[in-house]
GUPADREN-533260 format. One record per residue: residue in one letter; x, y, z of N, C-alpha, C in turn. Coordinates in steps of 0.05 Angstrom, whole numbers, padded with zeros to 5 digits, always signed. Each point is the difference from the previous one (the first is absolute). Layout:
% residues N
+------+--------+---------+--------+---------+----------+--------+--------+---------+--------+
: code : n_east : n_north :   n_up : ca_east : ca_north :  ca_up : c_east : c_north :   c_up :
+------+--------+---------+--------+---------+----------+--------+--------+---------+--------+
:    A :      X :       Y :      Z :       X :        Y :      Z :      X :       Y :      Z :
...
+------+--------+---------+--------+---------+----------+--------+--------+---------+--------+
***
This chain:
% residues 107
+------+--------+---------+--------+---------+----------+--------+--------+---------+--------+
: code : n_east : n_north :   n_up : ca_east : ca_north :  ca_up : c_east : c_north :   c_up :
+------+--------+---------+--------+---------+----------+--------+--------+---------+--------+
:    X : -00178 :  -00098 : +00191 :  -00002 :   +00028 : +00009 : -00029 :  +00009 : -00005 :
:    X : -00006 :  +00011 : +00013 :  -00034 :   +00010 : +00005 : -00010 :  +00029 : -00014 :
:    X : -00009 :  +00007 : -00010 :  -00005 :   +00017 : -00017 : +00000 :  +00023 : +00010 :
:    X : -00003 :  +00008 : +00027 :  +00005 :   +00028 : +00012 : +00025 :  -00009 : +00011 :
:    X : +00015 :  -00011 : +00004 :  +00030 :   -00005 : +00007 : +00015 :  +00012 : -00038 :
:    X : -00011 :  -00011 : -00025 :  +00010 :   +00001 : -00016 : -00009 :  +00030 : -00015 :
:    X : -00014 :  +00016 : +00009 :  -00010 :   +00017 : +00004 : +00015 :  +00027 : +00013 :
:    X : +00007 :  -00007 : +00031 :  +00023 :   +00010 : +00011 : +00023 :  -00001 : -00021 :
:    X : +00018 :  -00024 : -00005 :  +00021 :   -00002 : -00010 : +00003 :  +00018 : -00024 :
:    X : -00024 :  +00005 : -00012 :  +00001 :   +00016 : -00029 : +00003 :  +00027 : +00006 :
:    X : -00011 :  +00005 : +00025 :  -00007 :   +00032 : -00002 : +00041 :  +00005 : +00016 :
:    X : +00008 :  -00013 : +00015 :  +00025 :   -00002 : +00019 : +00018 :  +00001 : -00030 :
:    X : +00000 :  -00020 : -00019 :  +00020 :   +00001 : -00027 : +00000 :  +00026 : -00010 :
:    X : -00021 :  +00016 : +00005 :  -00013 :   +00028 : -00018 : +00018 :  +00021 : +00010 :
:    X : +00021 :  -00012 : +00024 :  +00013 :   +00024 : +00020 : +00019 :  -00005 : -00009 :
:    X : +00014 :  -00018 : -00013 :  +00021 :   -00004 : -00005 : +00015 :  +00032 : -00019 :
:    X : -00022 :  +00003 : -00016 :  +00009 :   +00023 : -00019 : +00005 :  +00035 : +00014 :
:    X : -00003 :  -00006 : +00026 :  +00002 :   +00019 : +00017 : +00031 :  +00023 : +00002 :
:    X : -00010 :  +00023 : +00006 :  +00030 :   +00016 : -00003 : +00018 :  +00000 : +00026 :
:    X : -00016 :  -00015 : +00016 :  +00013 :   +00000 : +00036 : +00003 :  -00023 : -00003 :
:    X : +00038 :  -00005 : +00000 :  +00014 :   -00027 : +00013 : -00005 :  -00013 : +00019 :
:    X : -00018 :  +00019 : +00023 :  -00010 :   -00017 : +00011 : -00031 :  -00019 : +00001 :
:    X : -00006 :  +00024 : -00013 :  -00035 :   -00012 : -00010 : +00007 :  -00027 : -00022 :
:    X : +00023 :  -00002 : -00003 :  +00007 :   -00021 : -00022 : -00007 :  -00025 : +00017 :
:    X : +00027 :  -00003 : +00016 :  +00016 :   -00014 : +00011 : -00030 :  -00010 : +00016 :
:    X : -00012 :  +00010 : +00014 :  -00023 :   -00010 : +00014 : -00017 :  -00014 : -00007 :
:    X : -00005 :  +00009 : -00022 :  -00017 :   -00006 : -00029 : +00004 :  -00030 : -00005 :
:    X : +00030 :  -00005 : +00002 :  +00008 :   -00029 : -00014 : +00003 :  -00010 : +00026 :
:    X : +00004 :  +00013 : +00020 :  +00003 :   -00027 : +00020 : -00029 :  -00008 : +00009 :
:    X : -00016 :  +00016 : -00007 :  -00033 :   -00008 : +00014 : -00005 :  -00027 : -00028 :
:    X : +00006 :  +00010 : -00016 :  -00006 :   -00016 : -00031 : +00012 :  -00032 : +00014 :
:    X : +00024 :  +00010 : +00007 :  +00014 :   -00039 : +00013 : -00019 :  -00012 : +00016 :
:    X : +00001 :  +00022 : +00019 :  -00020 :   -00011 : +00024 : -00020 :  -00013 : -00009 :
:    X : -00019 :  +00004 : -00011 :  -00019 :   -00006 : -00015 : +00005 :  -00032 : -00016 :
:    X : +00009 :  +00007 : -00011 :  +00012 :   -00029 : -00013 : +00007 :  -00023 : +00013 :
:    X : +00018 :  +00008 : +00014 :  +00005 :   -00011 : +00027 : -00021 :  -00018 : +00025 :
:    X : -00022 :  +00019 : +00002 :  -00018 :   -00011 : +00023 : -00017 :  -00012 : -00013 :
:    X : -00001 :  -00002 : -00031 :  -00015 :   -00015 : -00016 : +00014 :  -00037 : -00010 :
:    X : +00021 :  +00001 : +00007 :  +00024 :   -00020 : +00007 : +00002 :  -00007 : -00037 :
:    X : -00007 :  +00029 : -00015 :  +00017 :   -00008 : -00029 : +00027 :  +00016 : -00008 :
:    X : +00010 :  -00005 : -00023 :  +00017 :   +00008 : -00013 : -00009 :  +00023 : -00019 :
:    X : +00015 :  +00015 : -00007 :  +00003 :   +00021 : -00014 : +00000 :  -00014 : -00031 :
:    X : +00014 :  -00020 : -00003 :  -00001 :   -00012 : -00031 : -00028 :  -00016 : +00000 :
:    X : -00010 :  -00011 : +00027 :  -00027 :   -00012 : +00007 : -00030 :  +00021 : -00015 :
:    X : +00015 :  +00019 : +00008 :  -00029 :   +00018 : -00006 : +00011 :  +00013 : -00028 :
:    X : +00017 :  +00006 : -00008 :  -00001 :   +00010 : -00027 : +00002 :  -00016 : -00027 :
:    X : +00012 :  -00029 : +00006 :  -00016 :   -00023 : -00028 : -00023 :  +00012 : -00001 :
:    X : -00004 :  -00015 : -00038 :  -00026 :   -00004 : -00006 : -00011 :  -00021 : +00013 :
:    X : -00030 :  -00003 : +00002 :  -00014 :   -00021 : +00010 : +00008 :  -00023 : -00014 :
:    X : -00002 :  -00028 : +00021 :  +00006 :   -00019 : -00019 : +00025 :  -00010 : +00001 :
:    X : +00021 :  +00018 : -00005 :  +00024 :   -00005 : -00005 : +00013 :  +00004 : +00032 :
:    X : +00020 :  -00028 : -00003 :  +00022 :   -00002 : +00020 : +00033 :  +00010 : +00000 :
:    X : +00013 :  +00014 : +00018 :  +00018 :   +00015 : +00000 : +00014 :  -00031 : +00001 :
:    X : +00026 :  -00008 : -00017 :  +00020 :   -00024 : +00010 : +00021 :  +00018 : +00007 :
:    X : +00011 :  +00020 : +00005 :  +00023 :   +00002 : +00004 : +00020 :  +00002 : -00031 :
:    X : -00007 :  +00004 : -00023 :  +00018 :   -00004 : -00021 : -00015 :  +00029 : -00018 :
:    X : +00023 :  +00009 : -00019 :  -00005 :   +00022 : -00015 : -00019 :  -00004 : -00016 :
:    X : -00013 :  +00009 : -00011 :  -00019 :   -00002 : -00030 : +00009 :  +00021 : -00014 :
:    X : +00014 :  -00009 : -00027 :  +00013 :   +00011 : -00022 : -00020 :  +00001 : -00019 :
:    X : -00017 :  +00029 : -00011 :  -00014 :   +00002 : -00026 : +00009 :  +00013 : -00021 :
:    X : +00001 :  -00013 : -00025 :  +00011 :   +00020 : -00016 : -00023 :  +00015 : -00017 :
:    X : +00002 :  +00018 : -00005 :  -00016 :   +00017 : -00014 : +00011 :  +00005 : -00033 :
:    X : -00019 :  -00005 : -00016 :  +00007 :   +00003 : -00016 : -00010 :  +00029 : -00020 :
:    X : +00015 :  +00012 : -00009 :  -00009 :   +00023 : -00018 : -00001 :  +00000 : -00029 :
:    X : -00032 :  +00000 : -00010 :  +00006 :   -00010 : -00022 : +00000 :  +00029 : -00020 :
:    X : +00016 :  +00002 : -00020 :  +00006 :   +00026 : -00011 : +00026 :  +00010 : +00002 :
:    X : +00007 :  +00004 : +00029 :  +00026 :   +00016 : +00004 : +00022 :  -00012 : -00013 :
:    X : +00010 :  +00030 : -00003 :  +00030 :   -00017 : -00006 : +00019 :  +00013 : +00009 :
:    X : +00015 :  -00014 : +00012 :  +00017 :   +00017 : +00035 : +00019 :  +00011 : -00013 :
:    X : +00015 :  -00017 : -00021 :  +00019 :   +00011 : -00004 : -00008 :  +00043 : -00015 :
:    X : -00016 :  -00002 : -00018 :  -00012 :   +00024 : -00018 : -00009 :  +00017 : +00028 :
:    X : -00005 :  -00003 : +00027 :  -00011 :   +00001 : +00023 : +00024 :  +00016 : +00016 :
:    X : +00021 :  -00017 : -00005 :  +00019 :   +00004 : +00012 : +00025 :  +00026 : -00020 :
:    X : -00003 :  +00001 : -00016 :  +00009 :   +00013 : -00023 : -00013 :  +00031 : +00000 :
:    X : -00018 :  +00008 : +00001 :  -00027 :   +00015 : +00009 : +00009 :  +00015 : +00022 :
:    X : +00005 :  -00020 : +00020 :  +00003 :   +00014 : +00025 : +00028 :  +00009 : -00006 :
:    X : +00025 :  +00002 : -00001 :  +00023 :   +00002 : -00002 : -00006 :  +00018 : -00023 :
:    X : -00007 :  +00012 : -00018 :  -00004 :   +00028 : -00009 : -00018 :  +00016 : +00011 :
:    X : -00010 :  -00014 : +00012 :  -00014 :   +00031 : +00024 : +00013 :  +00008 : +00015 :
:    X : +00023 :  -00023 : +00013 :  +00007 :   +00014 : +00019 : +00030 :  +00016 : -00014 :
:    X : +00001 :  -00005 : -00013 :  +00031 :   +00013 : -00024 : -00007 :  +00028 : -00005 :
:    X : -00026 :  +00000 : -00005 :  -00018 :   +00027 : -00012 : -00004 :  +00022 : +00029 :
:    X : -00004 :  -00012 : +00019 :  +00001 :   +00017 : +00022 : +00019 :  +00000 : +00011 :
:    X : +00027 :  -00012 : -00003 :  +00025 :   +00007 : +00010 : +00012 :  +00019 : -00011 :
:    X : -00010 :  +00000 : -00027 :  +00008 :   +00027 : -00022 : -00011 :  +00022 : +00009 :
:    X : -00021 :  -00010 : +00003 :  -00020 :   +00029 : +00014 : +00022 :  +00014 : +00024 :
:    X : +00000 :  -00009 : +00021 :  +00015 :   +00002 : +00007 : +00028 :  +00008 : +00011 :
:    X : +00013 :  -00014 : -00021 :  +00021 :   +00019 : +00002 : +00008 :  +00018 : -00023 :
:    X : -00022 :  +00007 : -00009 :  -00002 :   +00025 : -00009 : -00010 :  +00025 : +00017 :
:    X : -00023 :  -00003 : +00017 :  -00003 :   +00011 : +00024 : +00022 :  +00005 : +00014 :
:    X : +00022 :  -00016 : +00006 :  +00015 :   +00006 : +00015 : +00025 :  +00020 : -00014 :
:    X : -00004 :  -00010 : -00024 :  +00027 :   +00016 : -00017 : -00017 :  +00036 : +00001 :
:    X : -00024 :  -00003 : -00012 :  -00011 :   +00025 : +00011 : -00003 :  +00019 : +00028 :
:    X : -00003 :  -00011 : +00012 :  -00001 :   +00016 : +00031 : +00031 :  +00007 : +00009 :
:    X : +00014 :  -00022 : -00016 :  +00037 :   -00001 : +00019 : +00007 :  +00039 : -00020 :
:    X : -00006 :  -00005 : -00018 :  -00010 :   +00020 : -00025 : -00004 :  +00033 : +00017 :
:    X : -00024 :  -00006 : +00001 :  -00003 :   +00026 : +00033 : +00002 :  +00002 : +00018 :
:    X : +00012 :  -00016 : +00015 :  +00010 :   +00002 : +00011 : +00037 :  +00012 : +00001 :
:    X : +00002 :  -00004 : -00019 :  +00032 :   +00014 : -00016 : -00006 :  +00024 : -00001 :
:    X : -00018 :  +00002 : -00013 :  -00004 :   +00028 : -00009 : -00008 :  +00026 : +00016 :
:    X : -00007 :  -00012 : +00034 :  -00003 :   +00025 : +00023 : +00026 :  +00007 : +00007 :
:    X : +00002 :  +00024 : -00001 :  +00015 :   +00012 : +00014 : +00007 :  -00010 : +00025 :
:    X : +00032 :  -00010 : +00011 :  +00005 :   -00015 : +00031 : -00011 :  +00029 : +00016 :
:    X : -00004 :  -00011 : +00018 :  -00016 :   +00022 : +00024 : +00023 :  +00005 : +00025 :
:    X : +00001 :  +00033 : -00005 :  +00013 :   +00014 : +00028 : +00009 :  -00009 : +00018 :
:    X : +00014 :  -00006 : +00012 :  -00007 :   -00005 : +00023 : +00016 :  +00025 : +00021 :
:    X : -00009 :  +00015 : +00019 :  +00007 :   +00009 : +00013 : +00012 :  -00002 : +00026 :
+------+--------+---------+--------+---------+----------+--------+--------+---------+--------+
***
């Protein structure tokens, strides 16, 4: 792909983020097109250099050194306990004054 072809393609991807469904939709089919009359692939042009697509997953694991999921996980589950409380205390409050108006007329 030729550098003002790849050029085009970047500024055409740039529409993608667009608020018109249709300015989208155009957006990506010019992006195919493009790809297309260049007779590559979409996985063709986004490998790294070098490297060949086979057709098979690449599984990486990441490792985190420090954490500890479980203390992680423990952590999170009293936050969210603490704002459920919040919560339905809020709600016990408002149900609260809501009791407390006078029912309204109706005529």
């Amino acid at each position: 792909m030729g550098r003002g072809e790849l050029i085009k393609l970047i500024r055409v991807l740039g529409m993608l983020g667009s608020d018109h469904p249709g300015e989208r939709a155009a957006a990506a089919l010019v992006a195919h097109r493009l790809i297309k009359s260049n007779n590559r692939t979409w996985s063709e042009l986004l490998q790294p250099a070098g490297q060949r697509y086979v057709g098979e997953v690449i599984v990486r694991t990441v490792y985190e050194w420090g954490i500890d999921h479980a203390k992680a996980a423990e952590s999170r589950i009293r936050q969210v306990r603490e704002e459920n409380d919040r919560l339905r205390r809020e709600v016990t409050r408002l149900r609260a004054r809501l009791g407390s108006r006078a029912p309204a007329q109706r005529i």
